[in-house]
C-alpha positions as CSV (number, residue, x, y, z in Angstrom):
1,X,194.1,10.3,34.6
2,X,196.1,7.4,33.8
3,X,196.8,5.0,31.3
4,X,195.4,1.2,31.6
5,X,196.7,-1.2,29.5
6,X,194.6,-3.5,27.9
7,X,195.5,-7.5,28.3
8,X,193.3,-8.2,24.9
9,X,194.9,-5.6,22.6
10,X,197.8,-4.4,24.3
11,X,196.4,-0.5,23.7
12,X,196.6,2.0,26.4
13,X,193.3,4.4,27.5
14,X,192.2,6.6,29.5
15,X,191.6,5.6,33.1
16,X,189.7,8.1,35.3
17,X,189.7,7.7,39.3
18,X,185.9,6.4,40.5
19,X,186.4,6.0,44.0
20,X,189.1,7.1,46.7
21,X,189.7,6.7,50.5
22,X,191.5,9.6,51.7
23,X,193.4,9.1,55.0
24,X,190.3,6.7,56.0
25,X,190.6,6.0,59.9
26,X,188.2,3.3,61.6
27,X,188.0,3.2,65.5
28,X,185.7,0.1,66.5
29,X,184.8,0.3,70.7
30,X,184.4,-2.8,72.1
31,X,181.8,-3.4,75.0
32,X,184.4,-3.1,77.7
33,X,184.6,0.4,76.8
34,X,188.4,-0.3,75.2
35,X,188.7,1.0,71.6
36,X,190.4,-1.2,69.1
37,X,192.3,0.5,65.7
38,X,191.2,-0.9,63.1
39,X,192.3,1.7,60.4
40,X,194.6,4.2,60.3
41,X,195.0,6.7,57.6
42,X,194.8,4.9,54.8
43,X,194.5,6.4,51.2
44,X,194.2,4.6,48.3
45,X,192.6,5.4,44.4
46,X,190.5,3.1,42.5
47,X,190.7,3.8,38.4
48,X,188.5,2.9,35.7
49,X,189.3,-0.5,34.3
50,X,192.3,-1.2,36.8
51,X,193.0,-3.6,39.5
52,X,194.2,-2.5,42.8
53,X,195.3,-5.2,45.7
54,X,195.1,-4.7,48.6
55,X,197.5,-7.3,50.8
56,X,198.1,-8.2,54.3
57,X,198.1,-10.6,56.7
58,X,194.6,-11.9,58.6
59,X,194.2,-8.9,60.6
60,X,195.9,-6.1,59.3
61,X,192.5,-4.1,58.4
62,X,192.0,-5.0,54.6
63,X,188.7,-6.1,55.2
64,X,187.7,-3.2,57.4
65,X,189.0,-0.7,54.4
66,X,186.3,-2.4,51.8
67,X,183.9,-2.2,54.2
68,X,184.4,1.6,54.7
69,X,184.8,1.7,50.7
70,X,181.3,-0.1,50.8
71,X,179.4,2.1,52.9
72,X,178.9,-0.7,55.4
73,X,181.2,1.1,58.1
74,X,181.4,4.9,58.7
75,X,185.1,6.3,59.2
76,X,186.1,7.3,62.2
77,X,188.0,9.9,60.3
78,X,189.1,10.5,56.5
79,X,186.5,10.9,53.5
80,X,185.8,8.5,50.6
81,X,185.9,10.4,47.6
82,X,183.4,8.8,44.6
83,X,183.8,10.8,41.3
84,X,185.9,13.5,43.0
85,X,182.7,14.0,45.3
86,X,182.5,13.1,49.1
87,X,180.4,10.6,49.7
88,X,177.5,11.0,52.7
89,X,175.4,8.1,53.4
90,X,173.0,10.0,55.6
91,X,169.5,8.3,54.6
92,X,167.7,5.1,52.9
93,X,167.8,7.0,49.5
94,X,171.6,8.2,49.5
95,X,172.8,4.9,50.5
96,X,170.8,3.3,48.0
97,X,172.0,5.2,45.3
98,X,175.9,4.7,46.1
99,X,175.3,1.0,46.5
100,X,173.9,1.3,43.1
101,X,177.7,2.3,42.2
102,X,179.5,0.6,44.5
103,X,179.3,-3.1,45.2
104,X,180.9,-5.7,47.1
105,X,181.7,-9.2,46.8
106,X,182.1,-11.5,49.9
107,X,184.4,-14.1,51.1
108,X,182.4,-16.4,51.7
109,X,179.7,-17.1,48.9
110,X,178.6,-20.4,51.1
111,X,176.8,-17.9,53.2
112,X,176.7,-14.5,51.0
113,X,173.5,-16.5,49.5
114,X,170.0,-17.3,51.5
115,X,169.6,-20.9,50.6
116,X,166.0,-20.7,50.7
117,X,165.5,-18.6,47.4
118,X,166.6,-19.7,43.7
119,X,169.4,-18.2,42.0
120,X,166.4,-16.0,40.3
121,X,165.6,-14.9,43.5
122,X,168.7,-13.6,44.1
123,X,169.5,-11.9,40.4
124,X,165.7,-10.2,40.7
125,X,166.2,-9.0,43.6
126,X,169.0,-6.0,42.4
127,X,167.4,-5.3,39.5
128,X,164.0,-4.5,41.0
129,X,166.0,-2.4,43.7
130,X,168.7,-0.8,41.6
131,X,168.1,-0.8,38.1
132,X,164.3,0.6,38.0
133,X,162.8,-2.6,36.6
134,X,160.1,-2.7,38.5
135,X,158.0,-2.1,35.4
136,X,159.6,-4.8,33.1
137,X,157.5,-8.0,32.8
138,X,158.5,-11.6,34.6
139,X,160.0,-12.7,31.2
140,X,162.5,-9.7,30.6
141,X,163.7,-9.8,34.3
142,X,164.4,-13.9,33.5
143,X,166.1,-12.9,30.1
144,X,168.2,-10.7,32.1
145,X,169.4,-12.5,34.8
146,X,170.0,-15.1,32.4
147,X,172.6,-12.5,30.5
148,X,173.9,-12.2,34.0
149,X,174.9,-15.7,34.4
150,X,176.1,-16.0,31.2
151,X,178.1,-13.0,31.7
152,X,179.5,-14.7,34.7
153,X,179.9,-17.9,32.3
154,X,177.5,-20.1,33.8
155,X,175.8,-21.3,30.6
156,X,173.2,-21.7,29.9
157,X,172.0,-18.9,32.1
158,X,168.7,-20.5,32.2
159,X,169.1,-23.4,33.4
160,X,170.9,-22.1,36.6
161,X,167.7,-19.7,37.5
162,X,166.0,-22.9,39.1
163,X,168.6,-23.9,41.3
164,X,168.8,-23.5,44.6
165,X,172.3,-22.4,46.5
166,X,173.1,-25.5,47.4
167,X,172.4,-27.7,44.4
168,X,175.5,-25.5,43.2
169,X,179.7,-25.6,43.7
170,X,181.3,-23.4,46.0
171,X,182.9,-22.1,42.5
172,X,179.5,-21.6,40.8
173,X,178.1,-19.7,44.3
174,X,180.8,-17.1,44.0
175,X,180.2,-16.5,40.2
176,X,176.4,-16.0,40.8
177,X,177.2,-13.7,44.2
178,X,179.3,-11.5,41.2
179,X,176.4,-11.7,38.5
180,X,174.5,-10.0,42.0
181,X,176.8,-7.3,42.3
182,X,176.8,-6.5,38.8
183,X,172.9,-6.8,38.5
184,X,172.9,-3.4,40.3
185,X,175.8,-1.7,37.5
186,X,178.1,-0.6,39.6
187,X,180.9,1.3,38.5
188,X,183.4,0.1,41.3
189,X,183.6,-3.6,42.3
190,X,185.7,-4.5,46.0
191,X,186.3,-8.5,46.2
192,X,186.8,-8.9,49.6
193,X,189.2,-12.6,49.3
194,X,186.9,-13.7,46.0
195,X,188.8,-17.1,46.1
196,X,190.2,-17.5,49.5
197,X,187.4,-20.1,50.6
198,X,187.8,-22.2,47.0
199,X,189.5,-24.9,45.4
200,X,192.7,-24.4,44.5
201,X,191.6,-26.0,41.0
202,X,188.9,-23.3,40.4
203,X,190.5,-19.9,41.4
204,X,192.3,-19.0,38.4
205,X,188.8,-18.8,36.6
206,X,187.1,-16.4,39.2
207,X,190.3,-14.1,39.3
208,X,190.1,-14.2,35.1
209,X,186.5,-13.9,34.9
210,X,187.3,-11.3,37.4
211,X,189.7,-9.2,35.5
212,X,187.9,-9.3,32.3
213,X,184.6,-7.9,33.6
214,X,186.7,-4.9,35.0
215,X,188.2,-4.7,31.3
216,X,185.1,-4.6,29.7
217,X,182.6,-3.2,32.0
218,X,185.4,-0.2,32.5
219,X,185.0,-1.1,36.6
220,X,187.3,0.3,39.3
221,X,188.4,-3.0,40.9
222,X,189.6,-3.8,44.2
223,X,191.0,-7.4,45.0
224,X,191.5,-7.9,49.1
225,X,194.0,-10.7,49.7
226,X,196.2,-12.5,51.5
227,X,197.7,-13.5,48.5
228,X,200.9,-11.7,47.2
229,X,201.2,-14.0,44.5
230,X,198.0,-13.7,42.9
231,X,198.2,-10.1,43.2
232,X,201.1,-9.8,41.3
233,X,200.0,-11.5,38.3
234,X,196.1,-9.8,38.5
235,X,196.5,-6.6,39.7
236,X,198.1,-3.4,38.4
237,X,199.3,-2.1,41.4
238,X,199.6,-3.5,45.3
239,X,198.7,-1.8,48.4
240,X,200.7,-3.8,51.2
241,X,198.8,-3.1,55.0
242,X,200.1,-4.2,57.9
243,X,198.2,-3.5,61.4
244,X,196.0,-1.2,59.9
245,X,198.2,0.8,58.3
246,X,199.8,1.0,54.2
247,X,203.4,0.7,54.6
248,X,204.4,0.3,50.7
249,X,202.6,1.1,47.8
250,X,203.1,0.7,43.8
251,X,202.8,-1.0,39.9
252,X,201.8,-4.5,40.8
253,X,205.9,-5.6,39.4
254,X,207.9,-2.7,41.4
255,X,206.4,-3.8,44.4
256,X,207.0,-7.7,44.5
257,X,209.9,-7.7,41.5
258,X,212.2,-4.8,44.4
259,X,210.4,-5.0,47.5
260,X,211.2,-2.1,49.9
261,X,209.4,-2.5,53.4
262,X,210.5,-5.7,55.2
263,X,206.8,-6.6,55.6
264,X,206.7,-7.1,52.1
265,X,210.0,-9.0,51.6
266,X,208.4,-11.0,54.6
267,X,205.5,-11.9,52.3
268,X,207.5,-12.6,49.3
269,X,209.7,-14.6,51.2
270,X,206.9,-17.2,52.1
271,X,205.8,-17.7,48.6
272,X,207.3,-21.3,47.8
273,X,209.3,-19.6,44.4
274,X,212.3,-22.0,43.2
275,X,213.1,-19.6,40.1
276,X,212.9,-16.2,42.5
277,X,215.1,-13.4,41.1
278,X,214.2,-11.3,44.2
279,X,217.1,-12.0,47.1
280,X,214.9,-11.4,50.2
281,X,215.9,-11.3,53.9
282,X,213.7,-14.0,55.5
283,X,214.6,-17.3,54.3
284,X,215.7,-19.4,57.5
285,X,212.7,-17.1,59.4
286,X,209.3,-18.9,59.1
287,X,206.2,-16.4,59.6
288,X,204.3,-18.7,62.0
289,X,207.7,-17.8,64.4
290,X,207.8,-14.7,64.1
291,X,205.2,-13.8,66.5
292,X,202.3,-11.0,66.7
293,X,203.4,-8.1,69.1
294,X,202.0,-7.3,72.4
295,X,202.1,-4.4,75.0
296,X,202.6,-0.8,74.2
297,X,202.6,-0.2,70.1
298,X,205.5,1.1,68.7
299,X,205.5,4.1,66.2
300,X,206.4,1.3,63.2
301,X,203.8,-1.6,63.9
302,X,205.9,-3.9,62.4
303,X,209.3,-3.3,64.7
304,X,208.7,-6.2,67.2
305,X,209.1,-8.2,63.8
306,X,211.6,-6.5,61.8
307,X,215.2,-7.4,61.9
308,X,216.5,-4.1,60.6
309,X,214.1,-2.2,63.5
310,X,216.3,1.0,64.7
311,X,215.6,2.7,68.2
312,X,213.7,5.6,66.3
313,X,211.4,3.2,64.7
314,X,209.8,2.7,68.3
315,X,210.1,6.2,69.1
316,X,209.2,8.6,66.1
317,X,206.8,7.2,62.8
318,X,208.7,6.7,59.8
319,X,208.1,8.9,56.4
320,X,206.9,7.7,53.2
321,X,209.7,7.5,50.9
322,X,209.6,7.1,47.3
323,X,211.5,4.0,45.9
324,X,210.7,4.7,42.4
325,X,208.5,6.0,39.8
326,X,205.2,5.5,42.0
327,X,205.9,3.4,44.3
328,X,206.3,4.2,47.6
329,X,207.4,2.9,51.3
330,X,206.5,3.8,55.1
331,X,210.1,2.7,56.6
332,X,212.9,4.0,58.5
333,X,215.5,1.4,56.9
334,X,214.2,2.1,53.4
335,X,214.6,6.2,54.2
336,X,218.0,5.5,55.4
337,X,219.2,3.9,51.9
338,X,219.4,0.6,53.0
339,X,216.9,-1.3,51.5
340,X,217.2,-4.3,49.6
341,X,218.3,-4.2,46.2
342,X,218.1,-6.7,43.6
């Protein structure tokens, strides 16, 4: 148990784990016969009413980890853990019933919706499915998605039932994709880069709307992104992946506030930040020039990149080693005592 802090009233409760990956590993095997690592031992908690972010570069497996969270891959190895209870997804009625609990939000809500329906459609659909409706009459399933909407504020709730997908902004797609996932009252939402295909102008509202509805609906979230920035400001803590793998973990402010793994200072670094308080390693290196490795992987992914990469670092894989207070980092520099210190 631990305590969440509310951004309404500022009073701590109670906030029990829902859903956990425990040292989750995803091989996918390409049609050449080659196998491509995807995953590798990740763990991570999701808590009631808390944020977790999970960040990385394009690549680095963050999508692949909701997807294992979602049911929609099976690990190669690891268990996900939903209530304290491993989860098997063995048959139609199983899966059903933990996508009842656990739902996901998609990048892209351009194509996450069949254009062909209405936005009725599309609310109707989950609650016939997932909440047992099938006995309410047309008018109660309208006056619910209508809540839904309203919920997601799109107002009035109504009036958005008769459109179509693309009579709507990409904005007002992504709010109706998350009135979906709740339709079905899950207990843990996974927002696989909520905002990454929107306006610039627009994202602040999803990632509020975002953070209130796990607030008040008590959800576990997790918010997959690119985006250190974001996640420090809307998440509680940060997960930081690079090449399938966690290398530093912690509160949302240890993490980017004293960075410890170089990836992460490498992140921080190209946030444009003219009042930064964080001295970081990077500044003349830009992260297009940094180049992606090749060849024979190293024990530390992230040692063709690093400038403080040792000899051991390609040789033997590094320890977690705690920085503070919960928060954590896979690195041979940080377990050395050299990190950087503000």
């Amino acid at each position: 148990m631990t305590g969440a802090k509310s951004a309404v009233t500022g009073e701590t409760a109670e906030s029990a784990e829902v859903l956990r990956a425990d040292g989750l590993t995803k091989v996918f095997r390409a049609r050449s016969g080659r196998t491509v690592p995807a995953v590798r031992n990740v763990s991570l908690e999701l808590n009631e009413g808390r944020v977790v972010a999970l960040v990385g570069e394009s690549g680095s497996g963050k999508s692949t980890v909701a997807r294992l969270l979602a049911g929609l891959h099976l690990p190669t190895s690891g268990r996900v853990l939903f209530r304290g209870e491993p989860v098997h997804l063995k048959g139609g009625v199983a899966r059903r019933k933990y996508a009842r609990r656990v739902q996901i939000v998609l990048q892209d809500p351009f194509s996450s919706l069949n254009s062909a329906y209405s936005v009725q459609h599309h609310l109707a659909r989950p609650l016939l499915l997932h909440k047992g409706s099938t006995s309410l009459h047309r008018g109660e399933i309208l006056e619910r998605s209508a809540h839904l909407l309203e919920e997601v504020n799109l107002v009035p709730g109504a009036e958005y039932l008769r459109r179509y997908p693309h009579e709507l902004s990409g904005g007002q797609r992504q709010r109706v994709s998350i009135a979906r996932a709740l339709a079905a009252g899950p207990e843990v939402l996974l927002a696989d880069e909520p905002v990454s295909m929107l306006d610039v102008s627009i994202r602040l509202g999803i990632l509020r709307l975002l953070a209130g509805l796990t607030e008040q609906r008590r959800l576990g979230l997790l918010y997959v992104t690119h985006d250190i920035a974001t996640a420090r400001y809307f998440s509680h803590e940060i997960a930081v992946m690079y090449a399938g793998e966690v290398v530093e973990t912690g509160p949302a402010e240890a993490v980017t506030r004293r960075p410890a793994h170089p990836y992460t200072q490498l992140l921080i670094s190209a946030v444009p930040d003219p009042g930064r308080r964080v001295w970081v390693p990077f500044p003349e290196i830009a992260v297009e020039e940094l180049g992606h490795m090749g060849g024979e992987q190293p024990a530390c992914r992230f040692a063709p990149r690093c400038p403080f990469a040792q000899s051991r670092c390609h040789e033997v894989e590094a320890p977690q080693v705690q920085v503070s207070d919960g928060h954590w980092a896979k690195c041979w520099h940080v377990a050395s005592g050299d990190e950087v210190t503000t």
